[in-house]
PDB file as gemmi writes it, atoms N, CA and C in Angstrom:
CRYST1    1.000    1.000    1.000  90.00  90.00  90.00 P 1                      
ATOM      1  N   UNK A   1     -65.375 102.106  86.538  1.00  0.00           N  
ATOM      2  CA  UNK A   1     -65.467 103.398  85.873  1.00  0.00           C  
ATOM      3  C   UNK A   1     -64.219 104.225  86.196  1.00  0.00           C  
ATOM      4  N   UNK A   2     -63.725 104.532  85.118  1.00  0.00           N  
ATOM      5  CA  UNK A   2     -62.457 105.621  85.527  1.00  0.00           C  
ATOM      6  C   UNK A   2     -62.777 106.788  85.853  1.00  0.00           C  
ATOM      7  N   UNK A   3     -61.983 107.558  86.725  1.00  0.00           N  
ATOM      8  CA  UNK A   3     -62.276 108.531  87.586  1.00  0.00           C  
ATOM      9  C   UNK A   3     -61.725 109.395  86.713  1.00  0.00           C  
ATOM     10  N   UNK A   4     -61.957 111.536  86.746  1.00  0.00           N  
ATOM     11  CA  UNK A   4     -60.712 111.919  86.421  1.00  0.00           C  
ATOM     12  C   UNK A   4     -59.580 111.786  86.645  1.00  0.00           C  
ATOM     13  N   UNK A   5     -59.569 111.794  87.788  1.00  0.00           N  
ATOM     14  CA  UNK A   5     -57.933 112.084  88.197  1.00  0.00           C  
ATOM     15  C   UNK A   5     -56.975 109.891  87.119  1.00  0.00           C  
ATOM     16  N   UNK A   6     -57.805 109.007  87.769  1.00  0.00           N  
ATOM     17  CA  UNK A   6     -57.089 107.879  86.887  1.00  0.00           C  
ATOM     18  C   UNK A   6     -57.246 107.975  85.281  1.00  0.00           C  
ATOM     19  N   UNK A   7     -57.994 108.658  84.616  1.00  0.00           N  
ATOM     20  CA  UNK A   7     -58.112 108.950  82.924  1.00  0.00           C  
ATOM     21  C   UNK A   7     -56.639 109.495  82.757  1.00  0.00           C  
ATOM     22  N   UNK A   8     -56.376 110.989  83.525  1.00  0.00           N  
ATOM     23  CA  UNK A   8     -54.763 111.694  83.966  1.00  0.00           C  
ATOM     24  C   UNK A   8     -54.101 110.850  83.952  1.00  0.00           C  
ATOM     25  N   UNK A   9     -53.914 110.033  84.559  1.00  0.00           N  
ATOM     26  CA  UNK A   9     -52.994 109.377  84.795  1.00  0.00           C  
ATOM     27  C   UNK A   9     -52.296 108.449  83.868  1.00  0.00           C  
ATOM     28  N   UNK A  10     -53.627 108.077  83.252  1.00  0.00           N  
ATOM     29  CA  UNK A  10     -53.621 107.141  82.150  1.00  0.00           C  
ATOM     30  C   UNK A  10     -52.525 107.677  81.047  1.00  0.00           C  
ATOM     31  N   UNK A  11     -53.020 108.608  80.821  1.00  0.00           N  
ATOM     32  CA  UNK A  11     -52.675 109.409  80.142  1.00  0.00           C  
ATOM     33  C   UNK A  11     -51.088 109.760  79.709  1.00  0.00           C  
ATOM     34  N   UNK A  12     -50.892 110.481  80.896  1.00  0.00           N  
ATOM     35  CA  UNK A  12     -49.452 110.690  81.675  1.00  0.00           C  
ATOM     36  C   UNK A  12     -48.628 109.374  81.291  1.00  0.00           C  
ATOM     37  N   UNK A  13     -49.294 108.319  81.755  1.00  0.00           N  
ATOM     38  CA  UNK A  13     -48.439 107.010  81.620  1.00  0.00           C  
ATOM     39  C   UNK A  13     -47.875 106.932  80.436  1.00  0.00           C  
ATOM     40  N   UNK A  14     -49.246 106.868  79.350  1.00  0.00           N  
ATOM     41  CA  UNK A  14     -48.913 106.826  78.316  1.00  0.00           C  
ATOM     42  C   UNK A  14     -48.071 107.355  77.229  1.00  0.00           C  
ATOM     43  N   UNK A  15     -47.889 108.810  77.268  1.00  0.00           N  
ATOM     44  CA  UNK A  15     -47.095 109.981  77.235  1.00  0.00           C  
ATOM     45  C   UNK A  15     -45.662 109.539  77.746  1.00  0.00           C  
ATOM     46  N   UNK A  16     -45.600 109.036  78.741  1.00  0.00           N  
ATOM     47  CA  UNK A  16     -43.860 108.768  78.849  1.00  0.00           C  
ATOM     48  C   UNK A  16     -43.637 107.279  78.327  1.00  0.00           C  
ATOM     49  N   UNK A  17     -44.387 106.806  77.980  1.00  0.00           N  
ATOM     50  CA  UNK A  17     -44.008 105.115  77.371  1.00  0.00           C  
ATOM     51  C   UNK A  17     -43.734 105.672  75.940  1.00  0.00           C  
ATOM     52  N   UNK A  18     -44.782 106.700  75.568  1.00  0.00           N  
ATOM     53  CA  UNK A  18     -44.477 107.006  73.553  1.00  0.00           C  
ATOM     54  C   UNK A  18     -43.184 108.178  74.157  1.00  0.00           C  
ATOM     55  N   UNK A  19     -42.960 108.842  74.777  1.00  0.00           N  
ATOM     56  CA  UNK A  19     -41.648 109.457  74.858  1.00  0.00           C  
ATOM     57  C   UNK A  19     -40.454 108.533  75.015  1.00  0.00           C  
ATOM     58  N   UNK A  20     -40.613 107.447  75.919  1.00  0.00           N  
ATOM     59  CA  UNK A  20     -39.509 106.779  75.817  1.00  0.00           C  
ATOM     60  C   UNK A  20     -39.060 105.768  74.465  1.00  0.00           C  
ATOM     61  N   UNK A  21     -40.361 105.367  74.039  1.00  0.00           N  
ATOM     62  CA  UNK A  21     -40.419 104.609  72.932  1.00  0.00           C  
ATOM     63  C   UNK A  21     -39.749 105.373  71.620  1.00  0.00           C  
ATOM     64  N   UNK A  22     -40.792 106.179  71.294  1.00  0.00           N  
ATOM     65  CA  UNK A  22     -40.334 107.402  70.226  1.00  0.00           C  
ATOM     66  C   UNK A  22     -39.683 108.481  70.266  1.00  0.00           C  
ATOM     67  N   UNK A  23     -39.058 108.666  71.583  1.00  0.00           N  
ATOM     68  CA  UNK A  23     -38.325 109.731  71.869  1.00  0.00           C  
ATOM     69  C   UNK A  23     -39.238 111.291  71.962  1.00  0.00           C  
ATOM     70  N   UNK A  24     -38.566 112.004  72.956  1.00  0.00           N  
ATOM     71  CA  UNK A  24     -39.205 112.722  73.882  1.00  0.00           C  
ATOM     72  C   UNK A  24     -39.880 114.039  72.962  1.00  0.00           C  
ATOM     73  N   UNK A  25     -38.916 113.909  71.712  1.00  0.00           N  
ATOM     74  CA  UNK A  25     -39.524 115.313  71.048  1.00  0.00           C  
ATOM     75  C   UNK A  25     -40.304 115.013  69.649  1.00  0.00           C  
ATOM     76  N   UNK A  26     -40.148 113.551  69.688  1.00  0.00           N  
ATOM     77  CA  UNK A  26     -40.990 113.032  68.688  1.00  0.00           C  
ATOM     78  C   UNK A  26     -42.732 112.589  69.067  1.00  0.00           C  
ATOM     79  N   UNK A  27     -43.195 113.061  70.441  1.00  0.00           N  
ATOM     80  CA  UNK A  27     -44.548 112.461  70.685  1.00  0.00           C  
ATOM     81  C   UNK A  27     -44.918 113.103  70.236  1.00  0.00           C  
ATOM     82  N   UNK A  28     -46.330 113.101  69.783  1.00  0.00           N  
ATOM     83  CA  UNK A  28     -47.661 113.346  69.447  1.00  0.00           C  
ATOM     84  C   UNK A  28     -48.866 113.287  70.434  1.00  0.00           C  
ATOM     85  N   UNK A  29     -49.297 114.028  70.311  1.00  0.00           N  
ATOM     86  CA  UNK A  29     -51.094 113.442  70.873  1.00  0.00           C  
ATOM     87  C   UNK A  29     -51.397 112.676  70.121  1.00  0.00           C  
ATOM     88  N   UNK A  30     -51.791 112.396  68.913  1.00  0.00           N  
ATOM     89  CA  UNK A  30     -52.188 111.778  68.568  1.00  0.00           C  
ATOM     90  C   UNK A  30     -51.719 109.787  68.738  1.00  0.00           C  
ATOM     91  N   UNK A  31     -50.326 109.901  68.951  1.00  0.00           N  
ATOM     92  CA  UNK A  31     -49.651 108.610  69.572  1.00  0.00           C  
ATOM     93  C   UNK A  31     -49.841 108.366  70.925  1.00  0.00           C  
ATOM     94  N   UNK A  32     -49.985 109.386  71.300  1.00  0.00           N  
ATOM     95  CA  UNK A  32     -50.188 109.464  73.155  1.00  0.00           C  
ATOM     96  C   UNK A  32     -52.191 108.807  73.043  1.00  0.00           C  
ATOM     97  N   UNK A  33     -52.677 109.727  72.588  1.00  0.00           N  
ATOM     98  CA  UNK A  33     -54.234 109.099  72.534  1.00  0.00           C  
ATOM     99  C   UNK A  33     -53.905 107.836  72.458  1.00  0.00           C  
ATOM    100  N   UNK A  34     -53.668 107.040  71.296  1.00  0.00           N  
ATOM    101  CA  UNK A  34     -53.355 105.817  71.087  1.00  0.00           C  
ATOM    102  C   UNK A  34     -53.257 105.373  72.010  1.00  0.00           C  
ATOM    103  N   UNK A  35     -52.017 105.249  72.261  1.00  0.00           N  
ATOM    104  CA  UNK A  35     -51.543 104.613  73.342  1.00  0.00           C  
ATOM    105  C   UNK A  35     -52.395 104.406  74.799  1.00  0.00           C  
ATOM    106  N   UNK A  36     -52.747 105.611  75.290  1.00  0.00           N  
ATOM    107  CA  UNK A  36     -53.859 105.498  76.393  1.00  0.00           C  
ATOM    108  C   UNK A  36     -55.594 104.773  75.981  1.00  0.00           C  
ATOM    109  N   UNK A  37     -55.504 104.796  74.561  1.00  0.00           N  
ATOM    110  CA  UNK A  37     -57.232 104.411  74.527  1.00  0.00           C  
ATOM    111  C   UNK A  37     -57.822 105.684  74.464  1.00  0.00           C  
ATOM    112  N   UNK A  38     -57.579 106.764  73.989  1.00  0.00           N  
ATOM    113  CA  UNK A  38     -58.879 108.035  74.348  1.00  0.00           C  
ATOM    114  C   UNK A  38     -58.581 108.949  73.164  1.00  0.00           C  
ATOM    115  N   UNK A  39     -59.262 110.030  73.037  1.00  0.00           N  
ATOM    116  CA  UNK A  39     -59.154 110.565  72.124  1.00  0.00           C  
ATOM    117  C   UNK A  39     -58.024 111.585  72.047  1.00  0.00           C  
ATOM    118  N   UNK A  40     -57.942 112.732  70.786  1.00  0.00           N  
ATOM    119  CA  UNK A  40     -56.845 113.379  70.674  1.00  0.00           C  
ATOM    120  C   UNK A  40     -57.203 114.527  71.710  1.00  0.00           C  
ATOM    121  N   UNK A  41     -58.425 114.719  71.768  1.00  0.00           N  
ATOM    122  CA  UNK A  41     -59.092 116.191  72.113  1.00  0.00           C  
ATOM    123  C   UNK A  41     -58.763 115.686  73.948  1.00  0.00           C  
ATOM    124  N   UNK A  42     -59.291 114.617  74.549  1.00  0.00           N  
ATOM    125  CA  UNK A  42     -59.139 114.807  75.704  1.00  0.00           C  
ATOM    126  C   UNK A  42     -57.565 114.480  76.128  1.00  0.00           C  
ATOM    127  N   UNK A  43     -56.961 114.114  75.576  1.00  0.00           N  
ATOM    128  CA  UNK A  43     -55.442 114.544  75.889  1.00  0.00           C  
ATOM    129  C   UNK A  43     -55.038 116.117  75.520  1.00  0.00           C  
ATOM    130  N   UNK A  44     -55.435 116.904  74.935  1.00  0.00           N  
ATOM    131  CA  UNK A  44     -55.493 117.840  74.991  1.00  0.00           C  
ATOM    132  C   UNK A  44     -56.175 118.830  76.668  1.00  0.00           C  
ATOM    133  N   UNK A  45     -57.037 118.501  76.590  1.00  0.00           N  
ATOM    134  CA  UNK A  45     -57.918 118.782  77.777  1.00  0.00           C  
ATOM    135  C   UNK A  45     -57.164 118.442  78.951  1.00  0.00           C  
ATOM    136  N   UNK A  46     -56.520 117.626  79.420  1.00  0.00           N  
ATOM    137  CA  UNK A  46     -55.660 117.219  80.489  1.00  0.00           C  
ATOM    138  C   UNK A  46     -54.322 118.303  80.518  1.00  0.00           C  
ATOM    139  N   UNK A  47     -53.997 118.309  78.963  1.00  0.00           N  
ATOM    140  CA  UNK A  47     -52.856 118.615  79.594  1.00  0.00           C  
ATOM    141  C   UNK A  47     -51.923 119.746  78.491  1.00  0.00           C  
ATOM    142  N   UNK A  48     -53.204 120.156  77.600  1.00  0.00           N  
ATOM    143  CA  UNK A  48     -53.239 121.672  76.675  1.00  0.00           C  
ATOM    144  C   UNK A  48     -52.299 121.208  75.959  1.00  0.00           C  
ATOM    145  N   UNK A  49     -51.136 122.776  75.582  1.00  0.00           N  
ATOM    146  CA  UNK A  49     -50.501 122.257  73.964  1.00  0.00           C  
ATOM    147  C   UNK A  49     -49.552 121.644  74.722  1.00  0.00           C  
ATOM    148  N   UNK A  50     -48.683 121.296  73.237  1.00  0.00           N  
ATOM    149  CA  UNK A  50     -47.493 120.154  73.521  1.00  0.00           C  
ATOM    150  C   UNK A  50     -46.605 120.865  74.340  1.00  0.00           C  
ATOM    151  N   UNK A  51     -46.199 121.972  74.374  1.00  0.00           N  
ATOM    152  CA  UNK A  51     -45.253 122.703  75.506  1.00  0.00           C  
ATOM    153  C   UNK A  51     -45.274 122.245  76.702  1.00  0.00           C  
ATOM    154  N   UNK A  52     -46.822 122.413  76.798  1.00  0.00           N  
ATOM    155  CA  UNK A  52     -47.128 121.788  78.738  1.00  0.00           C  
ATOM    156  C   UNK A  52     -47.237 120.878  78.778  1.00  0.00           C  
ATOM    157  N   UNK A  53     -47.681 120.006  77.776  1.00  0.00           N  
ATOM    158  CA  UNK A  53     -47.303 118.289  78.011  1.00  0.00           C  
ATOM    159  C   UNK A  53     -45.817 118.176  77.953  1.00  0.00           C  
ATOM    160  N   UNK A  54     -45.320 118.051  77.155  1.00  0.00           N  
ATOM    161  CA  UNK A  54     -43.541 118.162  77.884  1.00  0.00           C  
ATOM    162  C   UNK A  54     -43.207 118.525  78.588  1.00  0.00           C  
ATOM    163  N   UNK A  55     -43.981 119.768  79.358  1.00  0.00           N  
ATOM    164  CA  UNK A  55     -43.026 120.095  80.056  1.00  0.00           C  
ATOM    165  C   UNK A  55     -43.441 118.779  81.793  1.00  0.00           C  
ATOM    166  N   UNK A  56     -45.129 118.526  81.283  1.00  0.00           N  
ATOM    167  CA  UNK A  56     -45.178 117.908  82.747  1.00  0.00           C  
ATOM    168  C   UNK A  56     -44.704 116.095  82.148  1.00  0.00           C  
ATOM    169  N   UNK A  57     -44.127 115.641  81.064  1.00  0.00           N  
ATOM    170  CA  UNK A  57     -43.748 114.438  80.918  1.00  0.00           C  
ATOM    171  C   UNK A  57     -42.618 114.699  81.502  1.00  0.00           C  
ATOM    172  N   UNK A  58     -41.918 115.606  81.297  1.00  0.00           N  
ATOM    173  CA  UNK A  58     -39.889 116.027  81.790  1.00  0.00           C  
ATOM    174  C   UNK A  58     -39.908 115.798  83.155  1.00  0.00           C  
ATOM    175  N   UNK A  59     -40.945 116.403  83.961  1.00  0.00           N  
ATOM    176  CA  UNK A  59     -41.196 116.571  85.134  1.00  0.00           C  
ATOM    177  C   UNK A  59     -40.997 115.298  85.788  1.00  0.00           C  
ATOM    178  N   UNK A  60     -42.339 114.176  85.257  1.00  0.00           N  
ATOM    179  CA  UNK A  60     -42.531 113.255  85.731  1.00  0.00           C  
ATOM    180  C   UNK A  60     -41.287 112.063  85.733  1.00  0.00           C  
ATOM    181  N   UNK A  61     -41.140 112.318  84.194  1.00  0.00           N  
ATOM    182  CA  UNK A  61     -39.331 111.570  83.768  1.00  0.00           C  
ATOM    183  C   UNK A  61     -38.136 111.555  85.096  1.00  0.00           C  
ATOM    184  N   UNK A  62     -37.881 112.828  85.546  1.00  0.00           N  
ATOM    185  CA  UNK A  62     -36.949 113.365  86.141  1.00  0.00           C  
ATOM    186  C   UNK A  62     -37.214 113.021  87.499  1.00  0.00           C  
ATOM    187  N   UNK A  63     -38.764 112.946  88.177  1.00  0.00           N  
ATOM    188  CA  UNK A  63     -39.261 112.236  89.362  1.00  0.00           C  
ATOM    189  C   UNK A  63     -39.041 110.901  89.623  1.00  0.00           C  
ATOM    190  N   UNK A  64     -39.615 110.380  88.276  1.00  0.00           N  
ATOM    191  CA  UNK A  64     -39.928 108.764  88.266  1.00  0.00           C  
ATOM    192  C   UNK A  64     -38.118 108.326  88.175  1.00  0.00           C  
ATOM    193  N   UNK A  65     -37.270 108.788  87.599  1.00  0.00           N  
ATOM    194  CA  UNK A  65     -36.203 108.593  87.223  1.00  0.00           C  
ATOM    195  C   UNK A  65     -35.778 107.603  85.801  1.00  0.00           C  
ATOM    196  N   UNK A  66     -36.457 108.378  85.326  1.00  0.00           N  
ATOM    197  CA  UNK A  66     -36.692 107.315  83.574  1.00  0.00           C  
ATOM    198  C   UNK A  66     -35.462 108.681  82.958  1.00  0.00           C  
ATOM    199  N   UNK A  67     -34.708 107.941  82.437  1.00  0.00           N  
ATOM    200  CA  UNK A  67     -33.159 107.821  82.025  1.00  0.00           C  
ATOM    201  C   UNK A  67     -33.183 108.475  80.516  1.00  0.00           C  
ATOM    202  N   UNK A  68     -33.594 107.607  79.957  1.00  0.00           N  
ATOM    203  CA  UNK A  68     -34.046 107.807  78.387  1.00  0.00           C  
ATOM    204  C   UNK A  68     -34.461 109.374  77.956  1.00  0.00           C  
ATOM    205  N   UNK A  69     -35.614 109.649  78.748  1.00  0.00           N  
ATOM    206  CA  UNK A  69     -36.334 110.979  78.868  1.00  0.00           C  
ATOM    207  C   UNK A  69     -35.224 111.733  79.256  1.00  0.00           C  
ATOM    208  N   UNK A  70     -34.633 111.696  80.415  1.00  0.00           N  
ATOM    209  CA  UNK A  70     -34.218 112.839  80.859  1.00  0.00           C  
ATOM    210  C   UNK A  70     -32.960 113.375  80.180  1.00  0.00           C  
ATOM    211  N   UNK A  71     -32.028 112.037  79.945  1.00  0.00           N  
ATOM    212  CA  UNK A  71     -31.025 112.817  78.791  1.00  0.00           C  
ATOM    213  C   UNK A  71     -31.778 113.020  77.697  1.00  0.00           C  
ATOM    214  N   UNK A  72     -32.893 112.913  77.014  1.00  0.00           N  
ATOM    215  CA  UNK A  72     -33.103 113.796  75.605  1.00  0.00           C  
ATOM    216  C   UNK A  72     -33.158 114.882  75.736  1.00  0.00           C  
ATOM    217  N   UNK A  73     -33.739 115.120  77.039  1.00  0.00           N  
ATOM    218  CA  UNK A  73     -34.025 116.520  77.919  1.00  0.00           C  
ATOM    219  C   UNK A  73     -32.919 117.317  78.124  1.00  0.00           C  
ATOM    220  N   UNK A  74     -32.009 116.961  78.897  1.00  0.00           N  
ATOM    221  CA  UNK A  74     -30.624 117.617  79.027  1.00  0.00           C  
ATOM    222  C   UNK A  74     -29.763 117.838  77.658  1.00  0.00           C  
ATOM    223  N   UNK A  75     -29.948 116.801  76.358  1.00  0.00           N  
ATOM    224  CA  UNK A  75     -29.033 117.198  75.177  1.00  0.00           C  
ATOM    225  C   UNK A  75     -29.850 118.379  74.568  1.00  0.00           C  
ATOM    226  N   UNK A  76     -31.596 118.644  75.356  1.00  0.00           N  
ATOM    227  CA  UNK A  76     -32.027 119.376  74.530  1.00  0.00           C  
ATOM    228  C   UNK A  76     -32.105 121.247  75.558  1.00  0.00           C  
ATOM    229  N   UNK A  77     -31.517 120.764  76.325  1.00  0.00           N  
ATOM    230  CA  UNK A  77     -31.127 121.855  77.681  1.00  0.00           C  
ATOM    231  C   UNK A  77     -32.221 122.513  78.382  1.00  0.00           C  
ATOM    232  N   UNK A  78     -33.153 121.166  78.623  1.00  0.00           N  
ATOM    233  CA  UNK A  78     -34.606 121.685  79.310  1.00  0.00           C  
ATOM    234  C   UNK A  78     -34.412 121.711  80.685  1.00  0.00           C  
ATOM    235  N   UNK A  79     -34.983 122.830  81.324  1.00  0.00           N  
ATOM    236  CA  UNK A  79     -34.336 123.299  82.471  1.00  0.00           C  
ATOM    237  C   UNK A  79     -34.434 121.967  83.574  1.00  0.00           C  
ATOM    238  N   UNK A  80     -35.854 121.379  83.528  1.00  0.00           N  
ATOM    239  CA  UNK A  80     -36.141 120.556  84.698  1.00  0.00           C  
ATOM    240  C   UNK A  80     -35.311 119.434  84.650  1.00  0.00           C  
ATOM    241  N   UNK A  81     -34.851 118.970  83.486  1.00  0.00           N  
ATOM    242  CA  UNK A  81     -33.970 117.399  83.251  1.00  0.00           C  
ATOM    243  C   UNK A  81     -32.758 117.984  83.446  1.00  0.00           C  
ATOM    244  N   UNK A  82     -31.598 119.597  83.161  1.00  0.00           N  
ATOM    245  CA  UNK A  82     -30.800 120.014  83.768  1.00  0.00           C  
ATOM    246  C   UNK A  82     -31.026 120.252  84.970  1.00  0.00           C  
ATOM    247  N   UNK A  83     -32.151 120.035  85.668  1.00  0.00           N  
ATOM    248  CA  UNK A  83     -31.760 120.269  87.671  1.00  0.00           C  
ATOM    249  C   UNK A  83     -31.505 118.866  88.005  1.00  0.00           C  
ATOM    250  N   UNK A  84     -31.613 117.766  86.780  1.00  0.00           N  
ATOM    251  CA  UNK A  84     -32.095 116.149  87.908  1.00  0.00           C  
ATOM    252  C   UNK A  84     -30.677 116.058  88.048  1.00  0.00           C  
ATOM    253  N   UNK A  85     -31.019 115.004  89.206  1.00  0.00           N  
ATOM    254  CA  UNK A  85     -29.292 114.181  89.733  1.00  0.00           C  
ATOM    255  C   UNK A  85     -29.119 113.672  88.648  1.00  0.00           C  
ATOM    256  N   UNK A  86     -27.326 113.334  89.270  1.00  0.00           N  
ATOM    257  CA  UNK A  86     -26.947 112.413  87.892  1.00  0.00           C  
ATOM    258  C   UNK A  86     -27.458 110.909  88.092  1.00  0.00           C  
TER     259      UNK A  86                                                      
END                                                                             
């Protein structure tokens, strides 16, 4: 049984695989649902409108060090992918 916190996660995962795949300003919930298995509404619920999901995919991008993400981020002058190392 998935827990909350691993559904999140799921989630999250999924969200930076369709960002890296489709590029960072082209996701959707609705591709992100997909992708994780769940619906549109509880990706919503995790992680509200698309603002705050970008902003916590950039986050995670810039942690995890996924490349792809973070320069779409920086050509698009989002603050958190302008603080990452080079």
């Amino acid at each position: 049984m998935k827990t909350k916190r691993n559904r999140k996660q799921d989630i999250l995962d999924a969200a930076l695989h369709v960002a890296e795949r489709d590029g960072y300003m082209l996701m959707t919930r609705e591709n992100i649902a997909l992708q994780a298995g769940v619906s549109v509404g509880l990706v919503s619920n995790y992680f509200g409108t698309m603002k705050q999901l970008r902003r916590t995919v950039m986050r995670q991008a810039v942690s995890r060090g996924i490349e792809r993400i973070v320069q779409q981020g920086v050509a698009m002058r989002d603050p958190h992918a302008m603080r990452a190392g080079e």
